[in-house]
N, C-alpha and C positions, 0 to 999 in steps of 0.2 A: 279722580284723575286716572286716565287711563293707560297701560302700557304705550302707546303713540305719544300722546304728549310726555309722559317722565322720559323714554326717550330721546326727543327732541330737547326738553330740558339740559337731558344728561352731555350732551355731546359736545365736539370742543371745549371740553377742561384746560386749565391749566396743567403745565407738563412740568413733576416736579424738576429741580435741576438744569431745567432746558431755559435759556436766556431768551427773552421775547420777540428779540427780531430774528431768531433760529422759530418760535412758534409759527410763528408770521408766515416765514416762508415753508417750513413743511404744511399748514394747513392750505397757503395756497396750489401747492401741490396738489395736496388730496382733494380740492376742490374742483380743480382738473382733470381729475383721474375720473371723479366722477358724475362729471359733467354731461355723459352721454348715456348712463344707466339710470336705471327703473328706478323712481321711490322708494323710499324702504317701507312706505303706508302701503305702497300695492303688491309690491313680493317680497320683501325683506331686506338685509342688510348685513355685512360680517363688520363685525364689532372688537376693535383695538384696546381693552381693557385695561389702565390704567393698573399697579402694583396696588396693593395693598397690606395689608398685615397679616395677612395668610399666604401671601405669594409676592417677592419681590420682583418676578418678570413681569414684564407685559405680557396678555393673555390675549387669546384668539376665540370668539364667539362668535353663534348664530342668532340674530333675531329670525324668528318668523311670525307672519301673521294669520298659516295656518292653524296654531296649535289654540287653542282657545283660553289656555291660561298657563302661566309660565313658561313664557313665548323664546326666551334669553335663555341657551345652550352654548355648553362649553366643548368647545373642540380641541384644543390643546394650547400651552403655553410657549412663547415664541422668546423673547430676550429682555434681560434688563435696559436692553441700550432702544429709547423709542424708531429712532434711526433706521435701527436693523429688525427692530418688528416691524415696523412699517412694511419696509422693502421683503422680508418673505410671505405677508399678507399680501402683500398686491402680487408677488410670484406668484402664490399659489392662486388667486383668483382673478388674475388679468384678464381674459375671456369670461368670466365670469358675467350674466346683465345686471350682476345685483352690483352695488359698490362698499365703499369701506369706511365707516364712521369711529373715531375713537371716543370711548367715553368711561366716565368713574365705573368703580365696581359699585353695584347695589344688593348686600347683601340678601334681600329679601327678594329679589326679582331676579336672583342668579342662582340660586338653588334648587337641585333635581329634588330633592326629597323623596330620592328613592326611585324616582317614576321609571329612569331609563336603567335600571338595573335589570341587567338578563338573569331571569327566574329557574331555568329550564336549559338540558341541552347541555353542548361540550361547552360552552362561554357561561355555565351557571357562576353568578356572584360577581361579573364583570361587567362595566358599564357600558351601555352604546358608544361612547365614546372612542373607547378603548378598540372596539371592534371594528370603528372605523380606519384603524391605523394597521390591523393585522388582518382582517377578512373581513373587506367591503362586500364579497357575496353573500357572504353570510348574512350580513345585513340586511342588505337587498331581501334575500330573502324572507326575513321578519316584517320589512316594508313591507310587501304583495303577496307574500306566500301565509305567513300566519294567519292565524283565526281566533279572536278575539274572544274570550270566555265571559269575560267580566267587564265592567264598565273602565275600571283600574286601564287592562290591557288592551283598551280600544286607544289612551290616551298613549300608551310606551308602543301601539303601535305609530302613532302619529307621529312621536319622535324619533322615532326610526325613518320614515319617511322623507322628514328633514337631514339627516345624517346622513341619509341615501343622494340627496339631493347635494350637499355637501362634495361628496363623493363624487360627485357628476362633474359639477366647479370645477373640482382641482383636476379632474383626467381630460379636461378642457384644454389644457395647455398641452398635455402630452399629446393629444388627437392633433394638435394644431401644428405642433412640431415636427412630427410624421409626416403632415401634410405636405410637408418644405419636403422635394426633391431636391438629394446634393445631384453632383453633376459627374458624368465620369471625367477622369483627366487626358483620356486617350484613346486611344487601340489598343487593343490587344500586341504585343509585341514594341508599341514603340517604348522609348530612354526617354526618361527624366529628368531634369536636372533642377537642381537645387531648392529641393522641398524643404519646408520648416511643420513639423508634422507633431500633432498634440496627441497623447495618451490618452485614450477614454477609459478604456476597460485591456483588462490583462487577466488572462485563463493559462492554466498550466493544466500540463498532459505528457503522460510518458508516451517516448518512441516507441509503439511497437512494432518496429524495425531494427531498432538497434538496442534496447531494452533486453538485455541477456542474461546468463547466469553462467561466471566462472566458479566451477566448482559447487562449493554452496550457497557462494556471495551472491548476490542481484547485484547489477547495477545495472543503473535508471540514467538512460541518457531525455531529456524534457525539452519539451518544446515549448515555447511563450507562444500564445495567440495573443495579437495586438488590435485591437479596435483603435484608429487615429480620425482625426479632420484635421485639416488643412483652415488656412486662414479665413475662407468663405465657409465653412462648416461643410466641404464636401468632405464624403468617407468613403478612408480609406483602411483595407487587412491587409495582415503581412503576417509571418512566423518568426520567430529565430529560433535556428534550434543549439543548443547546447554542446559545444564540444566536450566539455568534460564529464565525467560521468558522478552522480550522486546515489548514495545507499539508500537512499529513504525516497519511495516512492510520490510522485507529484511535487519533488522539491528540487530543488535547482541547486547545482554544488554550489559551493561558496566563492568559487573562481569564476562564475559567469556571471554574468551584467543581467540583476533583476529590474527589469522594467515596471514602472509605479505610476499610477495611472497621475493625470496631470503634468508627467516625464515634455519637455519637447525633444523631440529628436531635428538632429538638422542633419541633411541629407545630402551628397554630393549627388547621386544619380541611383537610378532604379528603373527597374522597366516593367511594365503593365505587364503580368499573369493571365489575369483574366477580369473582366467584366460581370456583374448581375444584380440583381435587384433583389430585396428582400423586403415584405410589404411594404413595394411601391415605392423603396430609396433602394439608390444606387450606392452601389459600391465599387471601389478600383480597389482588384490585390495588385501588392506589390511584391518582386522579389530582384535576387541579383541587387540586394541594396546594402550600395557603399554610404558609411557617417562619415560626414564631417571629421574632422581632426580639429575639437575647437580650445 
């Protein structure tokens, strides 16, 4: 019997813990999901790993049907809750054409034995795997760039190739998300009113304008850069800068309002800065902006 059929065998297990008419409907779920992608006989499949006694999460794997023997590749583990592996499985590979199968663990057909261990190089004694999560170039370059000595590293480079390809998947959805132009919300020059505005990211930086030295002391007056979206995921920047001033460079005194990404702010009014784009999304700064009093 061959990796295809124990496969096929393997799949839709029972879920321990999980009540039958919750199985029911998460498989018809995933039946949907992959309703419209390739076989996993013609390009492969990422694979939902049941827990076992070496690992109590659910786990995330590659089939392929490049590799000519020990096809089942680990990519990392995801949660004990099937629920919520699920749901970062299909995050990470929605754009993906392959789809997503859950099935037992097999110890025997889920072990590297070594193969994908990097030999050589700044990543000696660390797994492909591994290198997929901290340098995907690097990777890549073991894909296509290596050269292959031994018959051993013709197979590690193979599954490099897959891991590369892995790699490809998940920057699927980032490429896709880029893609979505937000929208500006104005001109330049016109007033706002009443924005409900989400935290994305938050960068700190001294003024150096007002960033001086009394005597011997520093003080650090800091400015928050704010990345937000609005309720349709248009983005939008803004600053605040810091009236008080802090000793410790790139910190913010303990009398100013540190913004945390996730923050909503609600907005009474603001007015368009400026307009631009950065590849290919828009952006509206915002300044002159009064909060809410909530």
């Amino acid at each position: 019997m061959d990796e295809v059929e124990i496969l096929s065998i393997m799949t839709n297990p029972n879920l321990p813990g999980v009540p039958q008419s919750e199985q029911i409907i998460l498989y018809d779920k995933l039946k949907q999901y992959n309703s419209n992608r390739i076989s996993f006989k013609e390009g492969g499949v990422y694979l939902v790993v049941l827990p076992h006694a070496s690992n109590p999460n659910y786990s995330l794997w590659a089939y392929s049907p490049l590799i000519e023997k020990g096809k089942i590749l680990f990519i990392c583990d995801l949660s004990f809750n099937i629920s919520i592996a699920m749901r970062m499985a299909s995050m990470m590979f929605y754009y993906s054409k392959l789809g997503i199968a859950i099935t037992d663990y097999n110890e025997k057909r889920m072990q590297s034995n070594g193969d994908d261990l990097i030999a050589f190089g700044k990543y000696h004694g660390h797994f492909l795997y591994e290198i997929l999560k901290i340098d995907p170039a690097y990777l890549s370059w073991i894909a296509y760039k290596y050269i292959p000595k031994i018959p051993k590293q013709e197979r590690f480079v193979m599954i490099a190739q897959v891991y590369h390809q892995v790699h490809l998947d998940m920057m699927l959805r980032k490429i896709k998300e880029r893609e979505y132009t937000s929208q500006f919300l104005g001109k330049v020059g016109e007033k706002l009113r009443d924005l409900r505005l989400k935290v994305k990211k938050v960068r700190l930086a001294d003024n150096p304008y007002k960033t001086a030295y009394e005597g011997s002391v520093a003080k650090f007056y800091v400015i928050q850069y704010l990345q937000l979206t609005d309720r349709l995921g248009n983005k939008i920047t803004t600053n605040f800068y810091s009236k008080n001033a802090s000793y410790v460079s790139g910190t913010l005194s303990p009398f100013e309002h540190a913004y945390r990404q996730g923050e909503i702010l609600f907005i009474d009014s603001a007015i368009i800065a400026r307009t631009y784009e950065n590849y290919g999304v828009k952006y509206t700064k915002l300044y002159h902006i009064k909060l809410k009093l909530i």
